[in-house]
PQR file with spaces between the fields and no chain letter, atoms N, CA, C, O and H, PARSE charges and radii, in Angstrom:
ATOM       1  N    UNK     1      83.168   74.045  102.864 -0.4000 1.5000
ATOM       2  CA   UNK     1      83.809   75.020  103.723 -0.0000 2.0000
ATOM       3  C    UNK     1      85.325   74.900  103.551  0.5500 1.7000
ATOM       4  O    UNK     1      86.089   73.935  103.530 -0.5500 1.4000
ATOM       5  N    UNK     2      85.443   75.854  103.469 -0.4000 1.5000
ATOM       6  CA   UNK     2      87.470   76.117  103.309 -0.0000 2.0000
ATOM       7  C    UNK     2      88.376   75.380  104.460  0.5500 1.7000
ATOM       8  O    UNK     2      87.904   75.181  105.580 -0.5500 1.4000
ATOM       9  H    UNK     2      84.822   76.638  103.487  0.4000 1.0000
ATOM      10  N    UNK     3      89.469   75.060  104.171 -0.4000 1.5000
ATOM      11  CA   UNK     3      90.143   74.591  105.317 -0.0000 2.0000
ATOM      12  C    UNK     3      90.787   75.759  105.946  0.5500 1.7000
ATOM      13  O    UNK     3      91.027   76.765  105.278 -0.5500 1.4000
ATOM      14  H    UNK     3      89.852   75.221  103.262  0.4000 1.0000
ATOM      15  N    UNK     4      91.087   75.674  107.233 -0.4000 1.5000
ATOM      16  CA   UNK     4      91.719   76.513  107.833 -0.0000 2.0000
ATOM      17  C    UNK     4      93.073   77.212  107.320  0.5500 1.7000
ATOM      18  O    UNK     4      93.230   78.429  107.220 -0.5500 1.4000
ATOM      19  H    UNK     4      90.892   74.857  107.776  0.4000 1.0000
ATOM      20  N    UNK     5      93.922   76.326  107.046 -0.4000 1.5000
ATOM      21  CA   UNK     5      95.200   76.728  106.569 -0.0000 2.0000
ATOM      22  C    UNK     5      94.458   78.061  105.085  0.5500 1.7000
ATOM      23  O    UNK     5      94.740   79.231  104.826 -0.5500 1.4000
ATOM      24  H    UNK     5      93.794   75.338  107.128  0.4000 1.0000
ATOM      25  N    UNK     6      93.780   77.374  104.664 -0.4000 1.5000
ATOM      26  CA   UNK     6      93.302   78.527  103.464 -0.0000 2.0000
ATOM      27  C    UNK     6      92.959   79.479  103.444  0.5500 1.7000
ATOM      28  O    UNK     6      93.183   80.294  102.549 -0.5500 1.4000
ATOM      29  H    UNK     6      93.551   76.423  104.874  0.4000 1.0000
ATOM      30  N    UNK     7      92.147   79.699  104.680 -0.4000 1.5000
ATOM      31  CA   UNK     7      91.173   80.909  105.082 -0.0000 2.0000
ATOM      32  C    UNK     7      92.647   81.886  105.778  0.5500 1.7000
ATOM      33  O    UNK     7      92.790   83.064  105.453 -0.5500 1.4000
ATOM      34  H    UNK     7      91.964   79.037  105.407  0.4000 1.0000
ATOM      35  N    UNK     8      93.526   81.265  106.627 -0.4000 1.5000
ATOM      36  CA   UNK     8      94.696   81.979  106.804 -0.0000 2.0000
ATOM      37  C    UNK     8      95.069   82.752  106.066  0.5500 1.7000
ATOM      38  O    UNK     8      95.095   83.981  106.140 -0.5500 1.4000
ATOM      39  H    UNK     8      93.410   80.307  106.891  0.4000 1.0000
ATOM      40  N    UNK     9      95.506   81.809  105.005 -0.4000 1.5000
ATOM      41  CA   UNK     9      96.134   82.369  103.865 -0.0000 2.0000
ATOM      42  C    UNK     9      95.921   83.280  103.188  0.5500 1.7000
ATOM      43  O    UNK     9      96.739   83.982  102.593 -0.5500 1.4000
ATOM      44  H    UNK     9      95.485   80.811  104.944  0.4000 1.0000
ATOM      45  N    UNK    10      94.242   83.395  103.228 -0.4000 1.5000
ATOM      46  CA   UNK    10      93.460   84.654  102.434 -0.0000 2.0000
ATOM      47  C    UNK    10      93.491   85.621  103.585  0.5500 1.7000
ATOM      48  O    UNK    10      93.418   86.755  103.112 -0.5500 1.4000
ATOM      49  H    UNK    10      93.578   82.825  103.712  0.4000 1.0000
ATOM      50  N    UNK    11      93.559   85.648  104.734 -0.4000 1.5000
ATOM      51  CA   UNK    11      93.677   86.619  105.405 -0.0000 2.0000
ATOM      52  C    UNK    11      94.565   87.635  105.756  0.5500 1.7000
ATOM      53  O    UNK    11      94.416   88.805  106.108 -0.5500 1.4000
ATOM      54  H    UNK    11      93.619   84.727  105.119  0.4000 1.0000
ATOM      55  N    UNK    12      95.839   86.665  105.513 -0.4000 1.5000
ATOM      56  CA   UNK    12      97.440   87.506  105.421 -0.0000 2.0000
ATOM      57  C    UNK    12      97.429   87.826  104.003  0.5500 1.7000
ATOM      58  O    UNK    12      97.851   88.969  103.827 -0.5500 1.4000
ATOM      59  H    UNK    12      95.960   85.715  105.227  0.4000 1.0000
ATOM      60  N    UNK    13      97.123   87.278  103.004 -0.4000 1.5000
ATOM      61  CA   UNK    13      96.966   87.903  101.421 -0.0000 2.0000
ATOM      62  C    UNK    13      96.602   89.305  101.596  0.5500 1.7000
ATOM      63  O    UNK    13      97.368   90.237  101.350 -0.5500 1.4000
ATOM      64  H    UNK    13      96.780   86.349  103.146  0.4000 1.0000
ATOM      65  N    UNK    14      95.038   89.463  102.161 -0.4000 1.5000
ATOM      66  CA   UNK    14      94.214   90.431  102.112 -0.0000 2.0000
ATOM      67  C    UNK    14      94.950   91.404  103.029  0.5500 1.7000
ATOM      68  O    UNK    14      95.080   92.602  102.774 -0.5500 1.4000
ATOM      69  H    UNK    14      94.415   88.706  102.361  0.4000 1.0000
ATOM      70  N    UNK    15      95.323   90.919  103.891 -0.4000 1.5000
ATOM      71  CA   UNK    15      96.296   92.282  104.871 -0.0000 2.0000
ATOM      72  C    UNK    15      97.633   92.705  104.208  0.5500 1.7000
ATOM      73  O    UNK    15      97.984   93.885  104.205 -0.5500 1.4000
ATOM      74  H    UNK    15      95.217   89.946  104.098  0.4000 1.0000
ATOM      75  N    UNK    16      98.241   91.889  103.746 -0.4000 1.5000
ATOM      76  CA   UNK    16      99.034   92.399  102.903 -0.0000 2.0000
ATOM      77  C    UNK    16      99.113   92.732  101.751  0.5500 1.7000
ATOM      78  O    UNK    16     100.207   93.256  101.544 -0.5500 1.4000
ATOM      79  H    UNK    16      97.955   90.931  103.749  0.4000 1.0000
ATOM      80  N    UNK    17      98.159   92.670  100.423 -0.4000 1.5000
ATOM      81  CA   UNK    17      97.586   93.321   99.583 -0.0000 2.0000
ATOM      82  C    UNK    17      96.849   94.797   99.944  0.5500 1.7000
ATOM      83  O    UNK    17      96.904   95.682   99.089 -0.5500 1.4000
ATOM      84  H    UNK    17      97.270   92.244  100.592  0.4000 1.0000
ATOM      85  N    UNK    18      96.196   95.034  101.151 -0.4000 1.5000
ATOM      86  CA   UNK    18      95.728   95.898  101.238 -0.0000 2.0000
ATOM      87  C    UNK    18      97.213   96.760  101.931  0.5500 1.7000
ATOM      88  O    UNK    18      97.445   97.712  101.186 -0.5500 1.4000
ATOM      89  H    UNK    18      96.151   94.316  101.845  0.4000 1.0000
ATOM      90  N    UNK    19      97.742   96.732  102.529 -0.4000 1.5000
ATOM      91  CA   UNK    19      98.580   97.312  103.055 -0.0000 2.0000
ATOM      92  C    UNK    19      99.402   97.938  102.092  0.5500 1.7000
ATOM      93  O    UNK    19      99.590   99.139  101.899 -0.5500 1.4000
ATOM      94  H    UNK    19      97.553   95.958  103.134  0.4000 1.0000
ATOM      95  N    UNK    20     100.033   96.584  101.304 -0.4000 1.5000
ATOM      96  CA   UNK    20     100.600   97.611   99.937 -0.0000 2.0000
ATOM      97  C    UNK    20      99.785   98.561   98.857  0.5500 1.7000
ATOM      98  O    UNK    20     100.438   99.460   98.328 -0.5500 1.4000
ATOM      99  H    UNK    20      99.880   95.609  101.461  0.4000 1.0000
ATOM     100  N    UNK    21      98.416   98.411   98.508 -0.4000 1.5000
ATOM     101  CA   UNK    21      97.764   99.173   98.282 -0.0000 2.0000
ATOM     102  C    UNK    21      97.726  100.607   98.600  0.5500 1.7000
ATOM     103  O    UNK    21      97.516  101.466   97.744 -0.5500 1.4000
ATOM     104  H    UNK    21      97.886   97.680   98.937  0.4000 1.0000
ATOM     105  N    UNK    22      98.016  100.954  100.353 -0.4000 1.5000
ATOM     106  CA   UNK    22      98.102  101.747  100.723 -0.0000 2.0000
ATOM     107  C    UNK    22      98.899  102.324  101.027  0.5500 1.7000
ATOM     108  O    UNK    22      98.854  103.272  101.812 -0.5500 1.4000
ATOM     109  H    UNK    22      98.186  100.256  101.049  0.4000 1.0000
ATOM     110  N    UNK    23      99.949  101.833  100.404 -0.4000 1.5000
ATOM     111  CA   UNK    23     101.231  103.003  100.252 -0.0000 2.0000
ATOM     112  C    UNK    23     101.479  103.946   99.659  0.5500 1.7000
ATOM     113  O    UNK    23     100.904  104.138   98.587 -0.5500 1.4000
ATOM     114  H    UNK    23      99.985  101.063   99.767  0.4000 1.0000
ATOM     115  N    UNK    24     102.258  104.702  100.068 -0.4000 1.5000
ATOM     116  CA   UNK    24     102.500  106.088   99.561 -0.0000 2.0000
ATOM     117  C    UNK    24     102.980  106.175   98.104  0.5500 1.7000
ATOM     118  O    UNK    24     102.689  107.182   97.458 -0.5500 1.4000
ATOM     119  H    UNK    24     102.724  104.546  100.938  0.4000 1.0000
ATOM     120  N    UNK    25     103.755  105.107   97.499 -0.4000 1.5000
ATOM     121  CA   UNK    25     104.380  105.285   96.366 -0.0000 2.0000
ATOM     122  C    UNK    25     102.706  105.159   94.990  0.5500 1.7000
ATOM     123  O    UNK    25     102.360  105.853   94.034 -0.5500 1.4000
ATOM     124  H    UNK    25     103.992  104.289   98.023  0.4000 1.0000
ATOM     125  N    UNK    26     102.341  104.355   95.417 -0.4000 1.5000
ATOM     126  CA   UNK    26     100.976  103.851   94.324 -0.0000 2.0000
ATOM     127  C    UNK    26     100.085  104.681   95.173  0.5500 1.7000
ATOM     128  O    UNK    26      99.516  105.266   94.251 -0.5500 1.4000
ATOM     129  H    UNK    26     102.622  103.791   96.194  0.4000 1.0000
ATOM     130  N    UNK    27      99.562  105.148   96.206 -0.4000 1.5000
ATOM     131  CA   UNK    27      98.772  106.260   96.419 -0.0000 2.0000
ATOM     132  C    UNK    27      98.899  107.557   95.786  0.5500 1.7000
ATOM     133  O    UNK    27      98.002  108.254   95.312 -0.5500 1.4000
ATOM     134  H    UNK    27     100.023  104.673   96.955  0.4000 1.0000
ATOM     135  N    UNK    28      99.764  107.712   95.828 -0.4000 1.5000
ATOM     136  CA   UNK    28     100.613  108.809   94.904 -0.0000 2.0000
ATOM     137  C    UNK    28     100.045  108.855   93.288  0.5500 1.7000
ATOM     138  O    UNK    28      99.689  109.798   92.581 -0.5500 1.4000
ATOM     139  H    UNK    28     100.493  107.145   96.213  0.4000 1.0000
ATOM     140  N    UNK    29     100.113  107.708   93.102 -0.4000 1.5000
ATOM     141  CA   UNK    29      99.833  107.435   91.454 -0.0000 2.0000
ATOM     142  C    UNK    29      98.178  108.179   91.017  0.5500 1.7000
ATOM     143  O    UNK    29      97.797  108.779   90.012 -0.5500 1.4000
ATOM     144  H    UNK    29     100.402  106.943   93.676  0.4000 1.0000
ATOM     145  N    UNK    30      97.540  107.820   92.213 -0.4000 1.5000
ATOM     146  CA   UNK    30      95.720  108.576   92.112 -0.0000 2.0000
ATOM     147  C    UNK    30      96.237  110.012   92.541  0.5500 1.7000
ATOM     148  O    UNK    30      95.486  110.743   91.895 -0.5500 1.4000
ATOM     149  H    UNK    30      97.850  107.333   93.030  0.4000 1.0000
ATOM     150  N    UNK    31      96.714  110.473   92.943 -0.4000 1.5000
ATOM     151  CA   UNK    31      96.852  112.257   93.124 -0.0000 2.0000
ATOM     152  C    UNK    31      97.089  113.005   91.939  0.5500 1.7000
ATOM     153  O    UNK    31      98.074  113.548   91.440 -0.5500 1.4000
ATOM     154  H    UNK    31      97.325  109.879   93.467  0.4000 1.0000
ATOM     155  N    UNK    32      95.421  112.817   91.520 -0.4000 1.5000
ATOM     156  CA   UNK    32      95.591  114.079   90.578 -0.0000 2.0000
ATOM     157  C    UNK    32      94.718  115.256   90.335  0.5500 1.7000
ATOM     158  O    UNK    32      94.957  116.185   91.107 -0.5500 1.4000
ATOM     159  H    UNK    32      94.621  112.375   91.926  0.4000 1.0000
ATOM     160  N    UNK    33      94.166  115.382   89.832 -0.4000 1.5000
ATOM     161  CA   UNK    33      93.151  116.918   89.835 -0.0000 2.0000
ATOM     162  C    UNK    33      91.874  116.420   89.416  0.5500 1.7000
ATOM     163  O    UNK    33      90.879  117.144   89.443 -0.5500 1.4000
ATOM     164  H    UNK    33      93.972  114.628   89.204  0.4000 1.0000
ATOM     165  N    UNK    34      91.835  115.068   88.979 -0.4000 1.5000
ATOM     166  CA   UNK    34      90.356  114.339   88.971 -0.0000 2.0000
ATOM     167  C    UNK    34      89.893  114.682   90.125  0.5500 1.7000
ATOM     168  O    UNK    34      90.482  114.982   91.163 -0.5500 1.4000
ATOM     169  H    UNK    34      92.643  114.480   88.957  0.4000 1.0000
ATOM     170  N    UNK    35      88.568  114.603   89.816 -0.4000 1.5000
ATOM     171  CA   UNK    35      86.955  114.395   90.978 -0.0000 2.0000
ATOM     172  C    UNK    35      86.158  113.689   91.135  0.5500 1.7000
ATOM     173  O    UNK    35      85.327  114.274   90.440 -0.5500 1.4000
ATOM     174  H    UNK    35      88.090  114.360   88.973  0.4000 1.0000
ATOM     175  N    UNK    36      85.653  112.853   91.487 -0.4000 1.5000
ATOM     176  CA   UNK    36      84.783  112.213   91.684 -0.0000 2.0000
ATOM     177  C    UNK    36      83.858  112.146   92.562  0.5500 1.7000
ATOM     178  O    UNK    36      84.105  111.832   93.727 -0.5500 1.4000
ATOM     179  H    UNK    36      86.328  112.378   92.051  0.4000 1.0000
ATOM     180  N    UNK    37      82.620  112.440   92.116 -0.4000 1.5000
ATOM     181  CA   UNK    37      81.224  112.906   92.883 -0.0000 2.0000
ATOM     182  C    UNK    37      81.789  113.716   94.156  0.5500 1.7000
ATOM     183  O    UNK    37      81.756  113.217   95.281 -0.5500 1.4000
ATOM     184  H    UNK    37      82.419  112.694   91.170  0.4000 1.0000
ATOM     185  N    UNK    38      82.528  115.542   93.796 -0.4000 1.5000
ATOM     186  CA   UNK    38      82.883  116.319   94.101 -0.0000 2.0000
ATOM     187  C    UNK    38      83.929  115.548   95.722  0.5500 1.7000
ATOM     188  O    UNK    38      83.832  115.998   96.864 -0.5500 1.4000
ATOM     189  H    UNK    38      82.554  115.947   92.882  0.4000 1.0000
ATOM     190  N    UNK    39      84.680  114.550   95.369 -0.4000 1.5000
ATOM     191  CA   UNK    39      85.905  114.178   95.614 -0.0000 2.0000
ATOM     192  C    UNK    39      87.112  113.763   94.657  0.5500 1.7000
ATOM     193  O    UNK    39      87.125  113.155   93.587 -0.5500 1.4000
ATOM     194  H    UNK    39      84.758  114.184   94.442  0.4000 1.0000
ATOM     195  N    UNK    40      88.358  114.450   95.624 -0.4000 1.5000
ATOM     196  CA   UNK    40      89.480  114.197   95.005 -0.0000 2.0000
ATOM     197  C    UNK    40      89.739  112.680   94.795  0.5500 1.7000
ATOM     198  O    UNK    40      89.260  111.768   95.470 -0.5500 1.4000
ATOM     199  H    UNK    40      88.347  114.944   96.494  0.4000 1.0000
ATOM     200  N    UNK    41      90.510  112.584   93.830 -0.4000 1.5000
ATOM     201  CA   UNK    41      90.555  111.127   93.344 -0.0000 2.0000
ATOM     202  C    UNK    41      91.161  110.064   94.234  0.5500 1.7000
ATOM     203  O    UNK    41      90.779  108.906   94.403 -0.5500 1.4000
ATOM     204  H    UNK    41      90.899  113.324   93.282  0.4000 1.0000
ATOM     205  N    UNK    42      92.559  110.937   94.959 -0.4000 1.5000
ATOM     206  CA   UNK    42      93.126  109.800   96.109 -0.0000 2.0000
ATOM     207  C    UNK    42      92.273  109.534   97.203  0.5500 1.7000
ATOM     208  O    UNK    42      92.465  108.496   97.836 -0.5500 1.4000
ATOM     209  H    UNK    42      92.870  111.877   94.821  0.4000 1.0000
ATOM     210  N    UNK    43      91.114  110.512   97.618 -0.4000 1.5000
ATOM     211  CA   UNK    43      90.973  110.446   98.991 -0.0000 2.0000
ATOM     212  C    UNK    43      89.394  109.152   98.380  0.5500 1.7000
ATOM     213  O    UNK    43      88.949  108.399   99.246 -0.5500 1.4000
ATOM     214  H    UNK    43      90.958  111.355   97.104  0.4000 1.0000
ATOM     215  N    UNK    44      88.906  109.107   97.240 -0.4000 1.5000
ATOM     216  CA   UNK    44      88.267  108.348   96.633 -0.0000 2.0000
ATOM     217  C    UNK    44      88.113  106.962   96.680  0.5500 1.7000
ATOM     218  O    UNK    44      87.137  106.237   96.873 -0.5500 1.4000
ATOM     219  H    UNK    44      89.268  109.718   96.537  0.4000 1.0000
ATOM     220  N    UNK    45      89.968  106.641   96.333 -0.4000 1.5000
ATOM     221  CA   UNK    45      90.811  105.620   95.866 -0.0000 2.0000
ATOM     222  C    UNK    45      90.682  104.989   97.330  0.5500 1.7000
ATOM     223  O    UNK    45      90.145  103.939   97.682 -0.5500 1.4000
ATOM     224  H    UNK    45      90.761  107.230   96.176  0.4000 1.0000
ATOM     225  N    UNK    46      91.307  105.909   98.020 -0.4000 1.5000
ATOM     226  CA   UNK    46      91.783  105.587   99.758 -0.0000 2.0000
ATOM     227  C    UNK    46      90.745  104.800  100.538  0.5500 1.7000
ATOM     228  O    UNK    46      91.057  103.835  101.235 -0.5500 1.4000
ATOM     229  H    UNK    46      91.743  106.762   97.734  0.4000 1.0000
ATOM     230  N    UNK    47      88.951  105.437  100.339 -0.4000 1.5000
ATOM     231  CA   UNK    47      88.071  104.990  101.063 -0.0000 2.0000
ATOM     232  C    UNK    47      87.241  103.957  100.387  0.5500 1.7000
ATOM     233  O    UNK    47      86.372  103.437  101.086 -0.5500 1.4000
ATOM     234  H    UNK    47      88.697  106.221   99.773  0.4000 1.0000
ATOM     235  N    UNK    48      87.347  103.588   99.219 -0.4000 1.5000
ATOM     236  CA   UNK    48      87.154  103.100   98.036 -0.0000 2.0000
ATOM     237  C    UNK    48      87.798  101.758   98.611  0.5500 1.7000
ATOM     238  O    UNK    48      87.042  100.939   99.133 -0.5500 1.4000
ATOM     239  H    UNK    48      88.053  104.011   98.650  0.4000 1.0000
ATOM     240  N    UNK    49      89.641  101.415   98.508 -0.4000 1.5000
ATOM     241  CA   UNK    49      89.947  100.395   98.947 -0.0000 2.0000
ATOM     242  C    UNK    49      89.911  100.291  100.647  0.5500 1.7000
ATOM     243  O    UNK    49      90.222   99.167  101.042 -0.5500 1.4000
ATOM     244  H    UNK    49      90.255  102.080   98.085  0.4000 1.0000
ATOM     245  N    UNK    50      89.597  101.231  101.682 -0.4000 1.5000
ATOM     246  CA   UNK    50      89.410  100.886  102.704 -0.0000 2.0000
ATOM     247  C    UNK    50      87.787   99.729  102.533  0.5500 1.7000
ATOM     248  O    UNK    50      87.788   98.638  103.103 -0.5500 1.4000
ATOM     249  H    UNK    50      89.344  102.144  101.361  0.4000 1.0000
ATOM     250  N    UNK    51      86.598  100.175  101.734 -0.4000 1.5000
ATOM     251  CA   UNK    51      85.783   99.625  102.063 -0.0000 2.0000
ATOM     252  C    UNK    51      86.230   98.383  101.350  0.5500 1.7000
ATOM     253  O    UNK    51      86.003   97.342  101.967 -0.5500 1.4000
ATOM     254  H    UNK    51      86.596  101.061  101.271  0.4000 1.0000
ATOM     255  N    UNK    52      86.757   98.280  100.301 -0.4000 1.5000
ATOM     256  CA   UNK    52      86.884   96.782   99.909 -0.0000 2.0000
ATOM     257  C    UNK    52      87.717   95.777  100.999  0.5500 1.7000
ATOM     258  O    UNK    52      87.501   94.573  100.858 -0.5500 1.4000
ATOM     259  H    UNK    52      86.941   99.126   99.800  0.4000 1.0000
ATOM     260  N    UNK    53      88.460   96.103  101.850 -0.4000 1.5000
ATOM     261  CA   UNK    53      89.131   95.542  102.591 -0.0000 2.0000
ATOM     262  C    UNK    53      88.185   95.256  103.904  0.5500 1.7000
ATOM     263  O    UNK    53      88.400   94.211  104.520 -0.5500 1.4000
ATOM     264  H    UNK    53      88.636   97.081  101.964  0.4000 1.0000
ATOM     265  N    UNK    54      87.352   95.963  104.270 -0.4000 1.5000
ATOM     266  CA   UNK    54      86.642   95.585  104.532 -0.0000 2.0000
ATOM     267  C    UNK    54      85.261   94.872  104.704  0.5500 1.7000
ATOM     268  O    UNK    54      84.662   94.541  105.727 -0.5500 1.4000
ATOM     269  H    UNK    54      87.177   96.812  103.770  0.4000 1.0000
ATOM     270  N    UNK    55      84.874   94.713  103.095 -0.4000 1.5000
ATOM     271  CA   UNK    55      84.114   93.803  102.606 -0.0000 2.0000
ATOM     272  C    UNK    55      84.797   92.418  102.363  0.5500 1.7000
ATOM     273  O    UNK    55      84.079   91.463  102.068 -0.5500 1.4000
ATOM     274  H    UNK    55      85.360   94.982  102.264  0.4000 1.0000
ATOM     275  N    UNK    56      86.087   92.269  102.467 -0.4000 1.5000
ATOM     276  CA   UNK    56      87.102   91.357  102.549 -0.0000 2.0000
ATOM     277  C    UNK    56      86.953   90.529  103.678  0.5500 1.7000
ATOM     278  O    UNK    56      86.542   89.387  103.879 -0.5500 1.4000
ATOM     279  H    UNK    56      86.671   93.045  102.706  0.4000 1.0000
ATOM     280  N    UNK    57      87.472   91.570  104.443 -0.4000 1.5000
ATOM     281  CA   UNK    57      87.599   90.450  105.995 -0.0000 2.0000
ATOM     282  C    UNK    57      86.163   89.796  106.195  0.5500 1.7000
ATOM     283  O    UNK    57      86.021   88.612  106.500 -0.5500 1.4000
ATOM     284  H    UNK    57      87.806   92.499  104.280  0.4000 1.0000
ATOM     285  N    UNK    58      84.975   90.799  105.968 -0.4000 1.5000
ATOM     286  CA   UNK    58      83.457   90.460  106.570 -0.0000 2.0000
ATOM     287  C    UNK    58      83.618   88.632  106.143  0.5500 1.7000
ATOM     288  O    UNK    58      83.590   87.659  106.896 -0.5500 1.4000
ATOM     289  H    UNK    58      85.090   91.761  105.720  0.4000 1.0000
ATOM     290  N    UNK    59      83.782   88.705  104.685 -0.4000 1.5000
ATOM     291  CA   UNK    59      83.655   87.773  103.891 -0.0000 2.0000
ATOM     292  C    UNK    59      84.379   86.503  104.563  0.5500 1.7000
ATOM     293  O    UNK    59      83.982   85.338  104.534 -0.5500 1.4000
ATOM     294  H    UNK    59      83.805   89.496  104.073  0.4000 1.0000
ATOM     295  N    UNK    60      85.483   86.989  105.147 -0.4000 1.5000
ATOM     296  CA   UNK    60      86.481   85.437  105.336 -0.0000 2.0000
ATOM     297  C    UNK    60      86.141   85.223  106.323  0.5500 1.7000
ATOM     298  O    UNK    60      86.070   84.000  106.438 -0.5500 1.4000
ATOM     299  H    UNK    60      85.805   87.935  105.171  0.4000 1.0000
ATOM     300  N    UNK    61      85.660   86.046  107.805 -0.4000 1.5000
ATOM     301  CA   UNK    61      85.816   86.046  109.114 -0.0000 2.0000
ATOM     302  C    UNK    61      84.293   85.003  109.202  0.5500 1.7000
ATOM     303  O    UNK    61      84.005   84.148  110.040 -0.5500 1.4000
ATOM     304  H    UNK    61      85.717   87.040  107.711  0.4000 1.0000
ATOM     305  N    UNK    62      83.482   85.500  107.937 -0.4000 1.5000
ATOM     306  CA   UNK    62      82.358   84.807  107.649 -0.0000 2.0000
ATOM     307  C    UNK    62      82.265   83.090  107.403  0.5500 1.7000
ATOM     308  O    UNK    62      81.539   82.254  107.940 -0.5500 1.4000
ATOM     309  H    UNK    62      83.717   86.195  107.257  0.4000 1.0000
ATOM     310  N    UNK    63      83.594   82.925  106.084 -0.4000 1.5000
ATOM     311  CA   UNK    63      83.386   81.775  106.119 -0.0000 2.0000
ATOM     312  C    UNK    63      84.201   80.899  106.865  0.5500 1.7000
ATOM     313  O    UNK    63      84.318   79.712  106.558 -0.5500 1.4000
ATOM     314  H    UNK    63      84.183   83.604  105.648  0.4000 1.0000
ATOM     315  N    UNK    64      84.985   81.607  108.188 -0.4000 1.5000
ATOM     316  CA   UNK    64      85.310   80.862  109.063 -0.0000 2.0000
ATOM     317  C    UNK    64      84.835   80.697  110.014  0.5500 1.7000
ATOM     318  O    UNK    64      85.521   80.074  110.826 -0.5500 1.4000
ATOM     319  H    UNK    64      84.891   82.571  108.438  0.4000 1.0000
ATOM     320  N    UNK    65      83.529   81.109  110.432 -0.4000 1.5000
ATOM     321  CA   UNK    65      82.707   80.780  111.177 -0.0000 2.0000
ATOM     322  C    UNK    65      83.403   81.200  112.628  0.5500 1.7000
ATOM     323  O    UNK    65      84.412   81.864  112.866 -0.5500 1.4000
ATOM     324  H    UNK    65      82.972   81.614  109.773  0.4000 1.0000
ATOM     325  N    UNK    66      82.651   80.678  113.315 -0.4000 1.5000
ATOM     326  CA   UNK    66      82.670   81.309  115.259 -0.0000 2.0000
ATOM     327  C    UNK    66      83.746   79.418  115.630  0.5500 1.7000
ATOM     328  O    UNK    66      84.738   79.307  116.351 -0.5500 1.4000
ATOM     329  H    UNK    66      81.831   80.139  113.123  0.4000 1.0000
ATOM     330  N    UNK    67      83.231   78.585  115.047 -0.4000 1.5000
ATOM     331  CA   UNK    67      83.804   77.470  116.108 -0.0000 2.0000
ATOM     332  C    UNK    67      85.473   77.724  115.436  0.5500 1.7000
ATOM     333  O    UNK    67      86.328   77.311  116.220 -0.5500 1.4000
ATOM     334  H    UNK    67      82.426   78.676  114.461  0.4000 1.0000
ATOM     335  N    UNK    68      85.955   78.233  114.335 -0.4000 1.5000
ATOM     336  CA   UNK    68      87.055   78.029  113.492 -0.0000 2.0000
ATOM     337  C    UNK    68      88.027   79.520  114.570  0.5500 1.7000
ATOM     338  O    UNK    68      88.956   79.432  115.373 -0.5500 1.4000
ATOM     339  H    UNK    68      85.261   78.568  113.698  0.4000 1.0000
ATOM     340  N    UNK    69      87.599   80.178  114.293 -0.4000 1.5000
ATOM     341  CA   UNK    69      88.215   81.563  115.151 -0.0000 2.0000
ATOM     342  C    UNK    69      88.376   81.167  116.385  0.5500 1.7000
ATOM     343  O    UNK    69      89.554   81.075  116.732 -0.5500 1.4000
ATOM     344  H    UNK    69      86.844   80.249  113.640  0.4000 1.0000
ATOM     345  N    UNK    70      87.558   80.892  117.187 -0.4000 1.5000
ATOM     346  CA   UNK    70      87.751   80.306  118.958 -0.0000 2.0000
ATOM     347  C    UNK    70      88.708   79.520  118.538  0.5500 1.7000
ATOM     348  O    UNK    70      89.738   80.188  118.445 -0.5500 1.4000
ATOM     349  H    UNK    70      86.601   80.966  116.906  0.4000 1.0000
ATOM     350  N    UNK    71      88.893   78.309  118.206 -0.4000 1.5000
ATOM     351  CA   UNK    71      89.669   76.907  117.624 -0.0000 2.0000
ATOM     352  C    UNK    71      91.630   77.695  117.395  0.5500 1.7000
ATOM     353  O    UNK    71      92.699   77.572  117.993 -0.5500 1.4000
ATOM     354  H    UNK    71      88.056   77.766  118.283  0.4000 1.0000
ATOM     355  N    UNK    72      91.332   78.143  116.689 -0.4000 1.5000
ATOM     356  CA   UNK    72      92.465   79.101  116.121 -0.0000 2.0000
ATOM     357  C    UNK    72      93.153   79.947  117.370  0.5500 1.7000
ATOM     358  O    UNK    72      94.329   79.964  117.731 -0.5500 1.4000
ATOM     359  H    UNK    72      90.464   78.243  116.203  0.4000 1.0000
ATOM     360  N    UNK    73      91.914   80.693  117.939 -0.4000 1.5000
ATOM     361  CA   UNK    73      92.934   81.644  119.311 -0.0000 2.0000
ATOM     362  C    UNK    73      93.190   80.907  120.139  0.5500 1.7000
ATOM     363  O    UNK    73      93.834   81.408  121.061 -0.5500 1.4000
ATOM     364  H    UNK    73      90.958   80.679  117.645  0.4000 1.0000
ATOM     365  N    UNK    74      92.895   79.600  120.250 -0.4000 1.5000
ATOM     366  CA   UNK    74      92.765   78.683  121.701 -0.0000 2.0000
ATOM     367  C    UNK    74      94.274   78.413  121.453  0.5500 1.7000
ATOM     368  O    UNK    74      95.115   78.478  122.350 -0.5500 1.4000
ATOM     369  H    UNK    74      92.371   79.193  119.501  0.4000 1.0000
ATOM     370  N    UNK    75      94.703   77.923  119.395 -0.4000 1.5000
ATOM     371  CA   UNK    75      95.922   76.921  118.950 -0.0000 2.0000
ATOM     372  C    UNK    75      97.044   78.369  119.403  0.5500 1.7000
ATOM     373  O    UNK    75      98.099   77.958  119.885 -0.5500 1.4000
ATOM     374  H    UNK    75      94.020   77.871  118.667  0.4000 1.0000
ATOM     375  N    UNK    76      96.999   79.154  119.358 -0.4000 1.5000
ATOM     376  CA   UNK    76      97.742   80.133  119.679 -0.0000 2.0000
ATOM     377  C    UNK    76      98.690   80.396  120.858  0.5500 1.7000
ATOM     378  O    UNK    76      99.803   80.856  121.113 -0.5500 1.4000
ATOM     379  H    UNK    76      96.142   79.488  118.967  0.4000 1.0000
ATOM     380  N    UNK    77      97.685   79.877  121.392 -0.4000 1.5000
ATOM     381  CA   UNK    77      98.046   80.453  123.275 -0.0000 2.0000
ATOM     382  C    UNK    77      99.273   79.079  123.635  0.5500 1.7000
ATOM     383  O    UNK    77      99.808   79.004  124.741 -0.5500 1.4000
ATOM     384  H    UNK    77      96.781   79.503  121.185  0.4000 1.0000
C-alpha cells in the first residue's frame, strides 16, 4: 500500500494535470471538423478526459482506503 505523502501527491498531480488539460489554449488544439461516432472532436476530447479523471480519482481514493481519508481530514482540522 502507498504511503500517504504519495497518494497526495498523485492526487494534486491528477488535479492539476487534468485541469491543465482542460484549458482553453490545448482544448482549442482538438477543435476541428473531425467526428467521432457522430461527435465533434473537442466535445469528444472534453468527456473523454473528464472520464479519465475520473477513473483517476476512483483509483487513488481506492488505494487510500476509508481509515487513510478519515486519518487525513481529522490531520487537517
Amino acid at each position: 500500500m502507498p504511503s500517504g505523502s504519495k497518494l497526495r501527491g498523485g492526487m494534486l498531480l491528477l488535479t492539476v494535470l487534468g485541469a491543465l488539460l482542460m484549458m482553453p489554449p490545448l482544448a482549442y488544439v482538438f477543435d476541428q471538423d473531425l467526428v467521432h461516432f457522430g461527435v465533434p472532436q473537442v466535445v469528444f476530447y472534453l468527456f473523454a478526459l473528464w472520464l479519465v479523471l475520473i477513473v483517476g480519482t476512483a483509483v487513488l481514493a481506492h488505494k487510500a482506503g476509508p481509515d487513510d481519508i478519515a486519518a487525513s481530514g481529522e490531520a487537517d482540522r
